[in-house]
C-alpha angles and dihedrals in degrees: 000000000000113000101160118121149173100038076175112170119237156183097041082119126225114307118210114286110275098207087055088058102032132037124257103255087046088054095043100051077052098053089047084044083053104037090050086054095056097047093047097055083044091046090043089049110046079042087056097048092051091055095048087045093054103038081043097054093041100052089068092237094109108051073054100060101032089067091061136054090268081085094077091052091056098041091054101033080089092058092047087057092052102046087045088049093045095045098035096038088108100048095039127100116239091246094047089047085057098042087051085055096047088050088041078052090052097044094047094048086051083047093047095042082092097075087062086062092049106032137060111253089237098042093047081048092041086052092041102051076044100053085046100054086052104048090042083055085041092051099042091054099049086045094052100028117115088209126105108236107186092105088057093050095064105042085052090049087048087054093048094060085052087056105047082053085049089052102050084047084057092057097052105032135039119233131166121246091009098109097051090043089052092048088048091042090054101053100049079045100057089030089058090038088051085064093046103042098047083054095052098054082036089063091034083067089082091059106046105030110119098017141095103265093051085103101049091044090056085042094060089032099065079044090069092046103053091043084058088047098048101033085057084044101055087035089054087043100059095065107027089039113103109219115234 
């Protein structure tokens, strides 16, 4: 299960202040421009990813791999994009940037084939059309509130981390109850996450608008973004799934 979060790209420095400069219809039609961006690369990708998981479970292969160790190479290929992405993002021209998320889309989808082992198809659909009611409410939230929700960012990254310990105990030890309180856990976490997460690319719009990295911020942002979809959704899965 992926748990990893906030690939946020850093260190280009403030630019000036672009509602100084334009006015504010001129600044809004840009941040729309912006946000849209940003949820169509996220959209295309985790529609991506859905395509490539169930051609990929139905074509047998997979029941196949996921009994061997090349498991482990498919389940982790997702995490190498994103460290590559997060760390590379500077250097990286914005095509390659966008040819790294559509590969981190089809690794994921390979990764993710497995739920369609485990899973019913309607309950995997009827999990799906629920987890994205609730990120398009959570995003709109974090994208219209007045509140600053940056507090609430770090206490949320902080519980994260705890997750992610909580996680690796519940590989090696069995404890009862653990399973169902990490799957809880992780949704109010990404869905809390999702808020935060849309305000914050909503106020990096200011910085980056009008210069060269405005494409690669909205890349990685539509990254985060996905990881906070399909991380709520996995996390929802787990316990409203029916096992086949």
């Amino acid at each position: 299960m992926a748990i990893w979060n906030d690939p946020q790209p850093t260190g280009f420095g403030a630019a000036p202040r672009l509602d100084a400069q334009l006015g504010g219809a001129t600044l809004d039609a840009g941040l729309r421009k912006y946000m849209l961006s940003i949820y169509n690369y996220m959209a295309s990708g985790v529609l991506l990813s859905g395509i490539v998981a169930l051609l990929f479970a139905q074509s047998g292969f997979a029941a196949q791999v996921f009994v061997t160790p090349l498991r482990w190479l498919i389940i982790l290929a997702p995490l190498g994009f994103v460290f590559a992405m997060s760390a590379g993002m500077g250097r990286m021209q914005t095509s390659t940037l966008k040819a790294c998320f559509w590969g981190f889309a089809v690794a994921m989808g390979l990764s993710m084939a497995s739920i369609f082992l485990v899973y019913t198809g309607a309950s995997i659909a009827m999990t799906f059309f629920s987890t994205a009611g609730a990120f398009a409410g959570l995003s709109l939230v974090g994208y219209t509130t007045k509140k600053n929700l940056s507090g609430m960012g770090s206490f949320l990254i902080m519980g994260l981390f705890g997750l992610i310990i909580a996680s690796l105990i519940g590989m090696f030890f069995q404890v009862p109850g653990l399973a169902f309180a990490i799957s809880v856990l992780g949704v109010l976490i990404f869905a809390g996450l999702t808020a935060y997460d849309t305000q914050q690319l909503k106020m990096s719009y200011v910085q980056v608008a009008g210069t060269p990295y405005a494409e690669k911020v909205a890349i990685m942002g539509a990254l985060t973004l996905y990881l906070d979809f399909i991380n709520m959704f996995q996390f929802l899965l787990s316990f409203l799934g029916d096992r086949r």
